[in-house]
N, C-alpha and C positions, 0 to 999 in steps of 0.2 A: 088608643091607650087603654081603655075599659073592656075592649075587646081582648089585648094582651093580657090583662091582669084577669080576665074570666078564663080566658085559658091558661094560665100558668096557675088557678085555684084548681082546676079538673086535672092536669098535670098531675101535680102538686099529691091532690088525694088519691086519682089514682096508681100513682106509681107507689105511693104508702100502703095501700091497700095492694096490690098486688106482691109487693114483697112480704105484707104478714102472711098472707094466701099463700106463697111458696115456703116459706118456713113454714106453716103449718102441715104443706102435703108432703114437704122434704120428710119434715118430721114422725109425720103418719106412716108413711113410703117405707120409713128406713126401718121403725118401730114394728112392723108388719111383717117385711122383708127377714130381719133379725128375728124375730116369734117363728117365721116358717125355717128357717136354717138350725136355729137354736133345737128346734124339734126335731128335725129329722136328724140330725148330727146325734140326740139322745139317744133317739130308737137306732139308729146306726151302733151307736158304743153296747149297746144292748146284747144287740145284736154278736155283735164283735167279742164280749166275752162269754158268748153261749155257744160259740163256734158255728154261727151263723144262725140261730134257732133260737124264739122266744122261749124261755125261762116256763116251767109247765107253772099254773097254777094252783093253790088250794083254799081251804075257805080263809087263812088266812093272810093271802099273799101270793106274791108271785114267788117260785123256790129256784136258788140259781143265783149266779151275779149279776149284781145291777150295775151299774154306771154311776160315776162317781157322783151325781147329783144326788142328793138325799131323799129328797121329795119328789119322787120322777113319777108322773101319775100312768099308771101302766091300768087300765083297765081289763074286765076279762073278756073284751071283743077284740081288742085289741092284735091278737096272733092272728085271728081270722080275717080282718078289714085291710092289714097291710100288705100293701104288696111292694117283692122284693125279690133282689136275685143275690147270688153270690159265685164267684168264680174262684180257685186257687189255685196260686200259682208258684212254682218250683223257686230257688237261686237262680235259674239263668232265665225265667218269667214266661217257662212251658207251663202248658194248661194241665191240673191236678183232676182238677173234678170244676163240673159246672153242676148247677143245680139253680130248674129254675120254675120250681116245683110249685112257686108260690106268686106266678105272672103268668098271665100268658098272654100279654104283649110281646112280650120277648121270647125268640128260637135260643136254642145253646149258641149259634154260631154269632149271631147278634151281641150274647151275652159274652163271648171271647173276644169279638171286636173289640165290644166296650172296655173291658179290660185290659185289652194291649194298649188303648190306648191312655187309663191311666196310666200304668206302667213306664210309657215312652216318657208321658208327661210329668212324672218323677212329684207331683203333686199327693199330699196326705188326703186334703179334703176337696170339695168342688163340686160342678154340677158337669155333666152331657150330658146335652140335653136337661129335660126335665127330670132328669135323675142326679137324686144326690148321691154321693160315691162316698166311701172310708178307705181307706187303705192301713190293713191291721196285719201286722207282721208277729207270728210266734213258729219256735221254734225250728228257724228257718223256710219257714215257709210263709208265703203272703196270699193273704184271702182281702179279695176286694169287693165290697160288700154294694148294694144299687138299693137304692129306694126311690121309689115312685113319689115323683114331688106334685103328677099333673095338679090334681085336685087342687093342694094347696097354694101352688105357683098360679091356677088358675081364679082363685079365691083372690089373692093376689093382687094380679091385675086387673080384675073386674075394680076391687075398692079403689086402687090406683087411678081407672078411665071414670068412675064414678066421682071422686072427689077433685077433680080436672072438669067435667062438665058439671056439676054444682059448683066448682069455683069460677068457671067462666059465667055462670049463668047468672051468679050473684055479681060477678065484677060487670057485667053487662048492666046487671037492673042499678046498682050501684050508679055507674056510666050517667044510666039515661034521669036517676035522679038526683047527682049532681048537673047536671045540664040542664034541668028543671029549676033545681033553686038556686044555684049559683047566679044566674037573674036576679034573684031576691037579696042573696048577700052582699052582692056589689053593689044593690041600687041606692043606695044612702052614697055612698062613697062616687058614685055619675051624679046624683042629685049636685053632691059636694062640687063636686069637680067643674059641672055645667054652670053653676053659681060665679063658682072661682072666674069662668072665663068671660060668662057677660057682665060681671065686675071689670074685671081688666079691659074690655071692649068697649062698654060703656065709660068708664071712666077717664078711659082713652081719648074717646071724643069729647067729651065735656071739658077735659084740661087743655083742647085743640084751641078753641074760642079763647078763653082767656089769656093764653100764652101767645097765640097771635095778637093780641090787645095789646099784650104788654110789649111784647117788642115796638109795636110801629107808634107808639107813645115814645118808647124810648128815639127810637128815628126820628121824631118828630122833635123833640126835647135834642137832640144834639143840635140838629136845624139850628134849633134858637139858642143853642149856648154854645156850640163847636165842639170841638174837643173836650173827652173829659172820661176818664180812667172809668168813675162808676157807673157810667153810662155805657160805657165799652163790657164790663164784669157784667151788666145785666142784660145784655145782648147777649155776652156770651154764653151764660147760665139759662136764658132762655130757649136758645137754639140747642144749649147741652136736653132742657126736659123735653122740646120736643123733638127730637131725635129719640131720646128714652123712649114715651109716649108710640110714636110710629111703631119701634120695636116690638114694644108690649103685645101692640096690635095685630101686626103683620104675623108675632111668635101664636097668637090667639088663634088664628084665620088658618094659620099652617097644620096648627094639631086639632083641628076641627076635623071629624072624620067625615060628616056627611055633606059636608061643600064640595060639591062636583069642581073640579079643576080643569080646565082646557087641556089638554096634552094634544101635540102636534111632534110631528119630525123633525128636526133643526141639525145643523149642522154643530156639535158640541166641539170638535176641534178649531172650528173658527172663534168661536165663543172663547174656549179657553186660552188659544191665542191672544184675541183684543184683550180680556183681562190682563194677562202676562203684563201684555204692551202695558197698559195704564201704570202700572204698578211698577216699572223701570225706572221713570221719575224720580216716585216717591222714596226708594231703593235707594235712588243712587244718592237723593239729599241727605241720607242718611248714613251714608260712606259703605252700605251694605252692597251686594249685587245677589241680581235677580237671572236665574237661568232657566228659561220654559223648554223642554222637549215632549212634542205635542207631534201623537203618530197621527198622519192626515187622512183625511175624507173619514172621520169616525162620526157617526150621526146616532140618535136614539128619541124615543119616542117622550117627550115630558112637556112640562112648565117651563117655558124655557126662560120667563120673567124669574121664577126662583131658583133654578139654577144657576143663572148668572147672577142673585143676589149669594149664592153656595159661594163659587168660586170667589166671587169679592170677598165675603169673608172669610175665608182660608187664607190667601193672599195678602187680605190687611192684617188678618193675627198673625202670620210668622212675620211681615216687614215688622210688624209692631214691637215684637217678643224675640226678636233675633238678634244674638249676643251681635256688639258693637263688629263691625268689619265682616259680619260673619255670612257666606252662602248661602243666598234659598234656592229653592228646584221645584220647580213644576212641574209634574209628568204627567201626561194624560198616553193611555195605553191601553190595547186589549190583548186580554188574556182569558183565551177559551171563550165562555160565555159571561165573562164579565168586562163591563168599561171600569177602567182604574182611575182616579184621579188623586195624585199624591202632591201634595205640600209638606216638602221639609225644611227645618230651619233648625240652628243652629242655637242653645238657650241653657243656660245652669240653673242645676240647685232641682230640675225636674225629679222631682220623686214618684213612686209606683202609686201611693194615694193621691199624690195632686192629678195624674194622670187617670184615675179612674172616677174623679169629680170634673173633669175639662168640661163636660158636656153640660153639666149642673144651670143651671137658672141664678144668674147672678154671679155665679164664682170666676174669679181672676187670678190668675197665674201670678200674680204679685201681689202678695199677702198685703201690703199697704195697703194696697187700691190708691194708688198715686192716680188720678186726676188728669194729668198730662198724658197718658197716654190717649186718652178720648173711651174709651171701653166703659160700658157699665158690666161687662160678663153675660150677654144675652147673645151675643155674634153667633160661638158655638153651638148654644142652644137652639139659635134657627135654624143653621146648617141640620142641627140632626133630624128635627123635623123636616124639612127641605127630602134628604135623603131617605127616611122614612114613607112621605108620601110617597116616593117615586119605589118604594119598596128596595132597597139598598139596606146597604149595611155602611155606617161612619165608625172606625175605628184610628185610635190615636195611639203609638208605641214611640219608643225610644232605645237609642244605638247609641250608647255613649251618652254623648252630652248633644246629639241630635235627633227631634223631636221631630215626628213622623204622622200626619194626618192624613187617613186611605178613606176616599168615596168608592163605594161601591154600588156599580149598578148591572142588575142584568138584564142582559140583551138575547 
């Protein structure tokens, strides 16, 4: 249990931490991205209304049309650093003039490729490549303009692969120091915990003595009086605590993580047959029926002393809890790599929170807590333990007004 709860803490922070991490690179990524596009798409309009040529400069500015951004920071290196090509193209998208005066990564024929293929592509703006593109139409004629984005797309993604391995490197050292003190945070809460259970273990035995005392006084005291109601009510209050008592115990010893358990091979379909059997009985005095289908020769590796305390109580809570006349079913089955063991029974008034308390310590399907039933609400509780040890999964659902309890185990 302390083992579950240190990892669902490391969970817990790092899945927190790893989604601030990705919104923050989302966000950096996108910020970056939009900054290199934003830029090249200016000097493209630039471009675009100087009929393909930066605007000459003088001492006080650039002379010419600028692009509709007001503040558009055009430096005087600016004509000489960029590189760029331009192609035009006719009404029916024949090549005008290519000019590529200002690259020489790129041939002319290169530069007419690229441009057919805007053209096919019926797209205004975009990227080939590492080239950003315009498509600027005047006066029937269309000039597609190319800027060289390497630098910046390669600027790019360097910060992109750089803020990915500082974020893993930080989610790692993160990693390895919550894994370090997460020991530290839980250990008040195992101290807690470890208290809790040699209280209940201990105190377990000490009410043994007494309550055997008390009963064989009481046998003893009927002896010599006979017959007699409250002598019978302290018998049977007796055997009610230590039943309790056992419980407590056996619930203690189960979610003990470091008590080595015997686990052998056993035949689990004969097992959950004889159970079946026993429970037929009890079923039938109760005007209820019981129906086992148990696929044969299915065996697995466990406790086989607490699995067959599993299956008893599964079988005594649905006889117990099973509306008057109403069908239980036992199935034990394999499916793939898991053994199935299902108990259903037939019971009202189940709601979606009483069903995800069923497993709880103490709690009973009958808000009363009527007394006659025999339950103090720990049955399920050791079942889940039980199936825990054996690394399983106990889940409980509902079909209507019939109540479904699945062991699972893998084989």
């Amino acid at each position: 249990m302390i083992k579950k709860l240190r990892f669902k803490l490391i969970m817990a922070a790092m899945i927190s931490l790893l989604a601030v991490l990705l919104v923050i690179m989302t966000a950096v990524s996108v910020i970056s991205y939009r900054k290199v596009v934003d830029d090249a798409d200016t000097t493209l309009a630039l471009l675009a209304e100087n009929d393909g040529f930066f605007p000459k400069m003088d001492h006080d500015g650039p002379r010419g049309e600028l692009p509709a951004q007001k503040n558009f920071p055009m430096s005087p290196e600016m004509p000489y650093e960029t590189r760029y090509f331009f192609v035009s193209l006719d009404g029916e998208g024949q090549v005008n003039t290519v000019n590529t005066g200002k690259i020489a990564a790129v041939d002319s024929s290169t530069a007419i490729q690229y441009a057919q293929t805007v053209w096919t592509g019926g797209k205004e703006r975009g990227f080939v490549e590492d080239y950003r593109f315009l498509l600027h139409q005047d006066d029937g004629e269309t000039m597609v303009l190319f800027l060289d984005c390497t630098r910046s797309l390669d600027s790019f993604r360097s910060l992109l692969l750089t803020c990915v391995g500082v974020s893993a490197a930080g989610a790692l050292l993160v990693l390895l120091l919550l894994i370090f003190l997460s020991g530290r945070i839980v250990r008040p809460f195992l101290e807690s915990y470890e208290k809790q259970k040699r209280f209940i273990t201990d105190a377990g035995h000490e009410l043994k003595t007494p309550l055997t005392i008390i009963n064989a006084d009481a046998e003893i005291l009927e002896m010599d009086l006979g017959d007699n109601e409250w002598l019978k009510d302290i018998q049977a209050q007796t055997r009610r605590l230590s039943g309790l008592t056992h419980d407590l115990i056996l619930l203690a010893r189960m979610e003990e993580e470091q008590v080595p358990r015997q686990k052998v091979e056993f035949p689990l379909s004969d097992l959950v047959e004889e159970a079946a059997a026993a429970f037929q009985a009890v079923a039938i005095t109760q005007g209820k029926t019981l129906t086992a289908r148990v696929q044969p020769m299915l065996s697995m590796e466990g406790d086989e002393n607490a699995l067959s305390k599993l299956v008893s109580i599964l079988l005594d809570n649905a006889v117990k809890y099973a509306s008057p006349g109403g069908e239980i079913t036992c199935v034990l089955e394999r499916q793939k790599n898991w053994l199935r063991l299902t108990v259903s029974n037939p019971t009202e008034g189940m709601s979606e929170l009483r069903l995800e308390r069923l497993f709880e310590r103490f709690y009973r399907g009958d808000p009363s807590r009527n007394s006659q039933t025999g339950g103090y609400g720990l049955g399920l509780s050791i079942a889940a333990a039980v199936v825990a040890s054996h690394k399983g999964k106990l889940t409980a659902g509902r079909d209507g007004e019939l109540l479904r309890i699945t062991a699972a185990f893998p084989v």
